[in-house]
C-alpha positions in Angstrom: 74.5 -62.2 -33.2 76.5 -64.6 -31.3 79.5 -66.8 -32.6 78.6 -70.0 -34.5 81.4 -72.8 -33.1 80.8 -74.5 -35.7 82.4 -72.5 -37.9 86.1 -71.1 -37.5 87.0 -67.8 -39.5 90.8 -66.2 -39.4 89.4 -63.4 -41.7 89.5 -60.3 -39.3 88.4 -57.9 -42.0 85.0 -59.7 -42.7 81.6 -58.1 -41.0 80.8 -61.5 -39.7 83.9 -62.9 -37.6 84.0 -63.0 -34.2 86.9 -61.4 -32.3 87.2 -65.5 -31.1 87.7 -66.5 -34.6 84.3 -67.6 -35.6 81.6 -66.6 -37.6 78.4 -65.3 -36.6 76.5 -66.6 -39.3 74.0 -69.7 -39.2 75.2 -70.9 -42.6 78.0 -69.8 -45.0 77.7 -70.0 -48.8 81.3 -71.6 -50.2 82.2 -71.5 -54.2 85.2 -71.2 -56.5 86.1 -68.7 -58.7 87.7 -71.5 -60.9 86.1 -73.7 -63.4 87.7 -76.8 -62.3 89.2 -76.3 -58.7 92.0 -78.6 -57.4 93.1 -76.7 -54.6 91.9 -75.0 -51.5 93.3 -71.8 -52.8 90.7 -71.9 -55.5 87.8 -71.7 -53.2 85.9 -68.6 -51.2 83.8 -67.9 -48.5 81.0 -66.0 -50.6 79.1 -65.2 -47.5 82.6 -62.7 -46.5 80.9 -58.7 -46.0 83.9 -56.4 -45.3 83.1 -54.5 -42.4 
């Protein structure tokens, strides 16, 4: 797959990130683990595979 520059991921450990600090995915799925989320901290990349 090739990088998506659309999309810019620091997350070294997931499957999916390119050495250039993008994804390689078309699409990413994003959601919360929190019922009412007011901060960026409350949300996740649910599309992360660890590699």
């Amino acid at each position: 797959m090739t990088k998506n520059s659309g999309v810019k991921c620091s997350v070294q450990q997931c499957k999916h990130n390119e050495n250039e600090q993008y994804c390689n995915l078309q699409t990413i799925q994003i959601g919360t683990h929190e019922q009412n989320p007011k901060m960026d901290q409350c949300t996740d990349c649910q599309s992360f595979e660890l590699k």
